[in-house]
MIVO-578325 format. One record per residue (C-alpha): x, y, z. Coordinates in steps of 0.5 Angstrom, whole numbers, padded with zeros to 4 digits. Example, Ala and Ser with C-alpha at 12.3 -4.5 7.8 and 13.67 -1.06 7.14 Angstrom:
# residues 2
{{0025, -0009, 0016}} {{0027, -0002, 0014}} 
This chain:
# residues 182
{{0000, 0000, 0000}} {{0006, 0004, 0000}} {{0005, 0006, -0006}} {{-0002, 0010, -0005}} {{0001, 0012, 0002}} {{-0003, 0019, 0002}} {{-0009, 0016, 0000}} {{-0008, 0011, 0005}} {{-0006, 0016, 0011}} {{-0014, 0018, 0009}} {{-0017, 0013, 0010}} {{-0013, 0011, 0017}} {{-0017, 0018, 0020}} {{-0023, 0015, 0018}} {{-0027, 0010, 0022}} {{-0030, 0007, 0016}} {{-0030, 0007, 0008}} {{-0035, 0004, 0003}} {{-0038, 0000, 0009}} {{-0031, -0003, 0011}} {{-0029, -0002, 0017}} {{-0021, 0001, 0018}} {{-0017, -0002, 0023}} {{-0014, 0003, 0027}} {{-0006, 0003, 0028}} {{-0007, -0001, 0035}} {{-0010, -0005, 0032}} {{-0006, -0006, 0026}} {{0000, -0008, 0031}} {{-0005, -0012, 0036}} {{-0007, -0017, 0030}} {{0001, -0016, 0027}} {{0003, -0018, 0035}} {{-0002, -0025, 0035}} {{0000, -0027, 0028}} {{0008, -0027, 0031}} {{0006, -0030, 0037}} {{0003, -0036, 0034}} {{0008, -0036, 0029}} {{0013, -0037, 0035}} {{0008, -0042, 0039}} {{0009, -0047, 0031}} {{0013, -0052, 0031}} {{0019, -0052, 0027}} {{0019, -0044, 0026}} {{0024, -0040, 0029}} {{0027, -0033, 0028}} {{0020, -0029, 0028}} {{0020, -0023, 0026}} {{0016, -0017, 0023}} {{0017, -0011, 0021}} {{0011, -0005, 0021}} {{0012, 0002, 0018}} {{0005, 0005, 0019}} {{0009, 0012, 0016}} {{0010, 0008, 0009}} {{0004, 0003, 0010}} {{0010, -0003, 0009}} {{0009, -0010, 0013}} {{0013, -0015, 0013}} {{0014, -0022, 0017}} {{0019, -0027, 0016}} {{0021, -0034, 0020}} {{0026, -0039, 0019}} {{0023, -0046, 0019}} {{0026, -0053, 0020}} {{0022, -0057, 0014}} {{0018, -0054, 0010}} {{0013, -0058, 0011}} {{0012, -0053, 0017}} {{0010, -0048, 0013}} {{0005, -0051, 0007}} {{-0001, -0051, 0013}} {{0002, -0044, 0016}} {{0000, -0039, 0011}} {{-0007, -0040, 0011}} {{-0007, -0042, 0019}} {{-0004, -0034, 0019}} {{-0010, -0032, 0015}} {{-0015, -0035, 0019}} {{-0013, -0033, 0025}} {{-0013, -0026, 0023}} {{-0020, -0028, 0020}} {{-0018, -0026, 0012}} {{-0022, -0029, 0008}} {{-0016, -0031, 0003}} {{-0015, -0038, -0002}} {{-0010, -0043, -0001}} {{-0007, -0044, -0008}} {{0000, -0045, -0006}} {{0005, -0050, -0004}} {{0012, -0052, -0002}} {{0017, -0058, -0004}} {{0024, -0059, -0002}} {{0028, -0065, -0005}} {{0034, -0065, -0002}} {{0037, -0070, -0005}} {{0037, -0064, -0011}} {{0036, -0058, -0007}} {{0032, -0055, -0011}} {{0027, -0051, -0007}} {{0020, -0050, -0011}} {{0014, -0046, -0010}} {{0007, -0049, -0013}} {{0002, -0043, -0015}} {{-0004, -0045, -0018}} {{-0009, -0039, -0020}} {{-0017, -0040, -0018}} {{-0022, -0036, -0020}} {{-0024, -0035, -0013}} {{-0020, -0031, -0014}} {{-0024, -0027, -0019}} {{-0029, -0028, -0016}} {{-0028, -0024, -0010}} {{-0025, -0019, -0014}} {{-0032, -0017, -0018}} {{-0036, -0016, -0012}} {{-0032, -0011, -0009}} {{-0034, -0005, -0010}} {{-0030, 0000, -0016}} {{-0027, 0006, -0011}} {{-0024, -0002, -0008}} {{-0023, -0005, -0014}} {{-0018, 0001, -0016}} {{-0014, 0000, -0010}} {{-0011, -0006, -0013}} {{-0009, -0003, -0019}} {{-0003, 0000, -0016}} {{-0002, -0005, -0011}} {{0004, -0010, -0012}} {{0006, -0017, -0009}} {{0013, -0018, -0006}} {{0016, -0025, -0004}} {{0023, -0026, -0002}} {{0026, -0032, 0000}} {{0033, -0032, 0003}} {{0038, -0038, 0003}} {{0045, -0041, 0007}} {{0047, -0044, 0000}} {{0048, -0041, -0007}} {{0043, -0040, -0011}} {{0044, -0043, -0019}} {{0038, -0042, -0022}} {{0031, -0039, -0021}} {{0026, -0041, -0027}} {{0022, -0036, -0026}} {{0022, -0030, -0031}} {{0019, -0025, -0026}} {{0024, -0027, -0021}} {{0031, -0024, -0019}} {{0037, -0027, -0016}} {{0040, -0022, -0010}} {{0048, -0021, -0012}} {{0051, -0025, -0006}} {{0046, -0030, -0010}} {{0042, -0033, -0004}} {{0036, -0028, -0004}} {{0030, -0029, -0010}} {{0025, -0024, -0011}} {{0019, -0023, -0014}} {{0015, -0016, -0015}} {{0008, -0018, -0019}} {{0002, -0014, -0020}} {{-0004, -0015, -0015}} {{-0008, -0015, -0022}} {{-0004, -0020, -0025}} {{-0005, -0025, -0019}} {{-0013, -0024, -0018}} {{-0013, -0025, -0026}} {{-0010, -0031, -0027}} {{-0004, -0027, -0032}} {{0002, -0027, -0028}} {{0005, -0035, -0024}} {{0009, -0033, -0018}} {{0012, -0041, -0019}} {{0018, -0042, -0018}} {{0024, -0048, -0018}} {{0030, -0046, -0015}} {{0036, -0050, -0015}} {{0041, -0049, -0010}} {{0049, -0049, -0010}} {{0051, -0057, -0007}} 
C-alpha cells in the first residue's frame, strides 16, 4: 500500500469506507502481534520477525523453518486466525537429494470472483497495489526459473514483485523452481 500511502493516510482517520471498517493503528499491531505469536508457538518455526511502518504502509513478517512441511498449512492458518478471507493456492517442496526448492502456484477464479463483488472505489486499490516475495537461502543459488524472479547479488535471495491485478486475473505465475548450490 506504499504506493498510494496519502491516500491510505486518509482513510486511517476514518472509522469506515464504503462499508468496510478500517482498523486503527492498534489494532494493525495488536493483529501483526497474534500472528507473530502464533508464528512462535508453530512448531518447526523460529526467528520471528516482523516489521511494521505504518508511516509508509509497509508490512513485513519473516521466519525461518526446520522443514517445509512446516510452512505449507501455516499461511493459510495465519489468514485465518487473523480472519482474512484468502485462497490456498500455493504449495512448497523441497528435494534435498537435488536441492531444489519449489514454490507451486495455481490461480482459481475464487479469486476472481471475490474481485468482482468488490466495489469500484475497492477495485482501483488494486490497480497499483504489488506482490512481493522473497525468499533467502544459506546455499548459493544456480537458477530460479521464474521469469519475473531476481536473484539477489550475494546469489542467496530470490525475488519476486508482481501486479496484484496479475495474480487476481490469473496472467501472472509466481511458481518457481530454485535450485540451490550442493
Amino acid at each position: 500500500m506504499s504506493a498510494s500511502k496519502s491516500k491510505v493516510a486518509s482513510i486511517m482517520l476514518m472509522d469506515s469506507i464504503q462499508g468496510y471498517k478500517v482498523p486503527d493503528r492498534q489494532t494493525i499491531q495488536k493483529e501483526m502481534n497474534e500472528a507473530v505469536e502464533y508464528l512462535r508457538n508453530s512448531p518447526g518455526i523460529s526467528k520471528v520477525e516482523k516489521k511494521i511502518d505504518l508511516e509508509n504502509y509497509i508490512v513485513s513478517l519473516s521466519f525461518d523453518f526446520k522443514s517445509i512441511t512446516n510452512i505449507n498449512n501455516l499461511t493459510s492458518s495465519v489468514l485465518k486466525k487473523l480472519k482474512i478471507n484468502a485462497i490456498s493456492n500455493s504449495s512448497y517442496s523441497y528435494d534435498a537429494r537435488t536441492m531444489t526448492f519449489q514454490r507451486s502456484y495455481q490461480h482459481t477464479k475464487e479469486a476472481v470472483n471475490q474481485y468482482s463483488r468488490l466495489k469500484p472505489e475497492v477495485k482501483n486499490i488494486f490497480k497499483e497495489a504489488t506482490y512481493t516475495s522473497i525468499y533467502r537461502f544459506e546455499e548459493l543459488i544456480i537458477n530460479s526459473n521464474n521469469p519475473l524472479a531476481k536473484v539477489s547479488k550475494s546469489k542467496k535471495a530470490v525475488m519476486i514483485n508482481a501486479g496484484m491485478l496479475g495474480l487476481i486475473n490469473g496472467k501472472t505465475d509466481i511458481s518457481n523452481k530454485i535450485v540451490l548450490a550442493k
